[in-house]
Backbone bond lengths (Angstrom), bond angles and torsions (degrees), N, CA, C in turn:
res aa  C-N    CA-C-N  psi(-1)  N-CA   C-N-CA  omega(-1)  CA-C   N-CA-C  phi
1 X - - - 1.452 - - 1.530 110.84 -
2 X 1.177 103.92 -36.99 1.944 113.03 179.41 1.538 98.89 -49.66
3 X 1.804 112.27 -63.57 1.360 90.65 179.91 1.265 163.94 -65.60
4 X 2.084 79.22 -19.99 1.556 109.19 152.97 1.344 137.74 -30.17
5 X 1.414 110.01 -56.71 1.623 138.58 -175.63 1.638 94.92 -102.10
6 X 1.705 139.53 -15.96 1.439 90.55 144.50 1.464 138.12 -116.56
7 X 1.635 94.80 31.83 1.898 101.77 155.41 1.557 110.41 -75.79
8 X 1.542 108.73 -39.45 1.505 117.19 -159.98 1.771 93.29 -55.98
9 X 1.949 131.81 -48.60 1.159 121.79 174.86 1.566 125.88 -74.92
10 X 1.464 111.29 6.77 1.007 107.00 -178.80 1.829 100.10 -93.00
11 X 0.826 103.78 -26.67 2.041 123.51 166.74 1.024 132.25 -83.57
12 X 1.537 132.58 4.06 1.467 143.20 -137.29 1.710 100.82 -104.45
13 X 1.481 113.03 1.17 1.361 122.40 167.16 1.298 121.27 -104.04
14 X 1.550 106.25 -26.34 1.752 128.42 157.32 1.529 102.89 -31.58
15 X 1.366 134.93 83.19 1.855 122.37 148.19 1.221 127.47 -30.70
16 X 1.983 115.13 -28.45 0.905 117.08 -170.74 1.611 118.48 -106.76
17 X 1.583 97.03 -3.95 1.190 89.72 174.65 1.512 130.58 -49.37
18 X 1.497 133.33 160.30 1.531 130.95 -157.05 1.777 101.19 178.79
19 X 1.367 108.76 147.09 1.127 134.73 -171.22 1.670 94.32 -48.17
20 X 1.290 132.21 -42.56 1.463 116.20 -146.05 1.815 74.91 -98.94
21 X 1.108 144.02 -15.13 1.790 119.97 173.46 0.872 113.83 -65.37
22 X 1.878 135.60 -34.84 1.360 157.83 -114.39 1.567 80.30 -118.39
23 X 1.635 116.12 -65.44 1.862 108.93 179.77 1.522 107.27 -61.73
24 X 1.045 116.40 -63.03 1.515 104.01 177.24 1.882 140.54 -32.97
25 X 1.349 94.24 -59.35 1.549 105.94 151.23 1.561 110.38 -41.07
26 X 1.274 129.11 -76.16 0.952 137.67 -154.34 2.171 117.77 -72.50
27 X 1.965 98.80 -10.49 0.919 102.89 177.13 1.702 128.71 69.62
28 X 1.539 96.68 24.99 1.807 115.11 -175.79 1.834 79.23 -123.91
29 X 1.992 83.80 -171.56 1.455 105.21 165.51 0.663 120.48 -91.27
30 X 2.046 133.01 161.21 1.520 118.47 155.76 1.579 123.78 -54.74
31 X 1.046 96.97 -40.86 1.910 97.41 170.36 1.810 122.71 -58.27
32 X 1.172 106.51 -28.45 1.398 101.16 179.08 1.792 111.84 -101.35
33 X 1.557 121.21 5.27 1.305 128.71 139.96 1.046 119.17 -70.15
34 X 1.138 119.16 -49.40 1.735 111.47 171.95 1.297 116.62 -74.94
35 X 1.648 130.85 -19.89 1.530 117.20 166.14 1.714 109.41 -73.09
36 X 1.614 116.60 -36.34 1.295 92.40 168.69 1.814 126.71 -70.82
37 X 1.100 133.44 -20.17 1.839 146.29 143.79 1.738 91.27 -46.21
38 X 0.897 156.55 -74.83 1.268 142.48 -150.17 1.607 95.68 -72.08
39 X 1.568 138.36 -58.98 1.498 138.38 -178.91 1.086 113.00 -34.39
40 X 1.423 115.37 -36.39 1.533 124.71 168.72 1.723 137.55 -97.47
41 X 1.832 75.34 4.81 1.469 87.60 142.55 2.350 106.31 88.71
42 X 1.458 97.82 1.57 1.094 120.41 -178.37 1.262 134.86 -126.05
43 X 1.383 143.16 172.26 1.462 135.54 163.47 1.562 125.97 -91.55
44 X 1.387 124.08 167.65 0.958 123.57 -170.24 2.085 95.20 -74.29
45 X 1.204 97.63 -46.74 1.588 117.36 -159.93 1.590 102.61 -64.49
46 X 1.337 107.66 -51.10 1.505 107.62 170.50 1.215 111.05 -67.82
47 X 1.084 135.00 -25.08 1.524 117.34 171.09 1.363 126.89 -89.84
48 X 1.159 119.06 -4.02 1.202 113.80 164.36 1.428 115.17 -83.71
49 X 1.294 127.85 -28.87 1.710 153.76 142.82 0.924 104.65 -20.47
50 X 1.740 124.16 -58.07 1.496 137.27 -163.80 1.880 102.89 -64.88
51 X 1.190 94.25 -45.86 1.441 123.46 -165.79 1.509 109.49 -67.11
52 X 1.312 105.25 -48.35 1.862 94.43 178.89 1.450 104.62 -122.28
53 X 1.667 124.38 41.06 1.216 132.45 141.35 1.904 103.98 -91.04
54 X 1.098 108.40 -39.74 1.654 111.17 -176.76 1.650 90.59 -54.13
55 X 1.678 113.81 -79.55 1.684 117.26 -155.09 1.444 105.80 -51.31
56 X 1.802 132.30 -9.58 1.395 122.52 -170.40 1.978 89.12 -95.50
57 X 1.236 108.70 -28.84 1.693 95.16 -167.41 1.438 102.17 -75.56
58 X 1.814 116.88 -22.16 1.554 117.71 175.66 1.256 121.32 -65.86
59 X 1.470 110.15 -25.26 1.139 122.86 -170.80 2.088 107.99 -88.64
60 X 1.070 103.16 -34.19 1.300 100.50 178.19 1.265 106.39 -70.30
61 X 1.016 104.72 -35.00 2.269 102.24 -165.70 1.781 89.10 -80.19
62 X 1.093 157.49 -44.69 1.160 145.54 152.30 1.372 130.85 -17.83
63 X 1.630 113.26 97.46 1.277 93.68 176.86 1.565 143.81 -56.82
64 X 1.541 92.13 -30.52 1.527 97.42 172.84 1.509 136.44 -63.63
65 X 1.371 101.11 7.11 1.492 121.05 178.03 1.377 119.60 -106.21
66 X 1.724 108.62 -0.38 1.725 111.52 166.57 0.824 123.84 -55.47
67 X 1.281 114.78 -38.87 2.110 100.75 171.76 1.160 80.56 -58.39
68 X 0.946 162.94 -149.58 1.787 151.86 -18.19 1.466 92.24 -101.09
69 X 1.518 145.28 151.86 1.336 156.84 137.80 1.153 128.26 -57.36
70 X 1.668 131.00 110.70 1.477 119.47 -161.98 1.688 104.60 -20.22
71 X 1.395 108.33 -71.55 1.195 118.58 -162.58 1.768 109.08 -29.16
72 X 1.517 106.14 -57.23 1.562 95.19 171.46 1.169 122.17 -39.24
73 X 1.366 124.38 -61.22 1.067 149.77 174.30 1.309 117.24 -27.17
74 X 0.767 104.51 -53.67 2.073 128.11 168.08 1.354 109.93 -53.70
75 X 1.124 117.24 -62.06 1.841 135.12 168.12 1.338 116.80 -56.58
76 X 1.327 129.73 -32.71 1.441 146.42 -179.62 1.543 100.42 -67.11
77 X 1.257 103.33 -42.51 1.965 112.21 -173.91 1.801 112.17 -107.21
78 X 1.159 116.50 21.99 1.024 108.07 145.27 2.243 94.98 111.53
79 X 0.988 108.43 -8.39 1.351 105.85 -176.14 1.143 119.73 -103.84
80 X 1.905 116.77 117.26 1.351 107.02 -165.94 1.569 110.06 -121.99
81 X 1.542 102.83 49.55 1.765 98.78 -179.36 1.591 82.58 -136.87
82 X 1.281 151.77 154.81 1.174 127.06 165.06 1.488 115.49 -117.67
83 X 1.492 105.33 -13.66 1.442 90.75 170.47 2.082 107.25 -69.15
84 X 1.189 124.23 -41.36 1.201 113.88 167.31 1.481 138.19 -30.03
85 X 1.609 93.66 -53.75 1.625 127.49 158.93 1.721 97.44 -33.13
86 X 1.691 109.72 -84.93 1.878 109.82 -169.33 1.642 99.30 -47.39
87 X 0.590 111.61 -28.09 1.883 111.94 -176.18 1.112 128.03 -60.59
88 X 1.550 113.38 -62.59 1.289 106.66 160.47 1.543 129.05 -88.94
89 X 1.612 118.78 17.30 1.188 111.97 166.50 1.538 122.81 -87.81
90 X 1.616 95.58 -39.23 1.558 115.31 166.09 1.367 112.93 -48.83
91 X 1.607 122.58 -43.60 1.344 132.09 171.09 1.891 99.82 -52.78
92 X 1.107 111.89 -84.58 0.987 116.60 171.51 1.969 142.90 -11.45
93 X 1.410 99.55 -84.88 1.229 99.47 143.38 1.725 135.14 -114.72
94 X 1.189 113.62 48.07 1.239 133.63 154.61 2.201 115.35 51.96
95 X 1.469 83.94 18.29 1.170 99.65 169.02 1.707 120.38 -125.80
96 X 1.048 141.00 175.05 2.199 130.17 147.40 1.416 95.99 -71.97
97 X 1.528 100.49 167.29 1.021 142.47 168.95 1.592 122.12 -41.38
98 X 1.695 79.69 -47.32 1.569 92.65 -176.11 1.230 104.58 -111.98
99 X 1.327 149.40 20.42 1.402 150.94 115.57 1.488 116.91 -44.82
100 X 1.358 113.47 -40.32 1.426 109.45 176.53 1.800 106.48 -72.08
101 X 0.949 116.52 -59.62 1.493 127.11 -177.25 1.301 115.39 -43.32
102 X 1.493 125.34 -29.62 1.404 134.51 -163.79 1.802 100.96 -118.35
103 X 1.283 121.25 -7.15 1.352 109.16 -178.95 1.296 125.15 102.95
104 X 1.382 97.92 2.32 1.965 102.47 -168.45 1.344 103.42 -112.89
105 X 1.295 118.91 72.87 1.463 141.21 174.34 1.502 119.16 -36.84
106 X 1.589 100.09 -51.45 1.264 113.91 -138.87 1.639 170.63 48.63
107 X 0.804 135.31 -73.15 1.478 101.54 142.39 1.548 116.85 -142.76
108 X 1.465 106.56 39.46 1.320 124.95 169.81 1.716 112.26 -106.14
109 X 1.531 120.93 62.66 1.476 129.44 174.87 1.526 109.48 -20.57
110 X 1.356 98.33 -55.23 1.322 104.56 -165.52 1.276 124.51 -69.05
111 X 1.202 137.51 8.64 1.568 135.21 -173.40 1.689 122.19 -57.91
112 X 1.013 85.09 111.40 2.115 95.36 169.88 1.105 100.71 -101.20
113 X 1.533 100.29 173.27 1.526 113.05 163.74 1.687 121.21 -79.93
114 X 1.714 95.05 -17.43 1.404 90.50 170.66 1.418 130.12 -93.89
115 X 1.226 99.36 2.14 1.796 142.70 156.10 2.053 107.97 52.18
């Protein structure tokens, strides 16, 4: 599984990345990638979700990433629709993109990246 999850970050900008590249690379099945994602109690799809919703909120709180435009930002980690992108980040941590970036939290203090 370790190596599993670190091809998946070595790809996490891949749009196209998908469960059947992840078995292939790795020389298993797609079914027995997703039974090891299920042992742990998770999906393949949400975790890759998990995965380049974290590197876009790292990337916003970084200053050195102000030049870049959410939208880059979004594309940099693997998401290539962007209204989808505000969707599930807002889902996520219950703020925009650019609420996080600018300081306007709202009234969730507590926000991590591991959220």
């Amino acid at each position: 599984m370790s190596a599993i999850k670190a091809y998946i970050l070595t790809e996490i900008d891949n749009p196209a990345l998908c469960l059947e590249d992840v078995a292939a690379q790795q020389g298993i099945s797609s079914s027995y990638v997703r039974k090891l994602f299920a042992a742990e109690g998770a999906k393949f799809a949400s975790y890759v979700l998990k995965i380049r919703l974290e590197k876009v909120f790292q990337m916003l709180a970084d200053p050195d990433s102000r030049s870049l435009t959410i939208g880059a930002i979004a594309l940099k980690c693997g998401f290539n629709d962007i209204s989808y992108f505000n969707r599930v980040f807002r889902r996520r941590y219950g703020c925009t993109p650019s609420d996080l970036r600018y300081g306007r939290r709202g009234l969730d203090e507590g926000l991590t990246a591991t959220g």
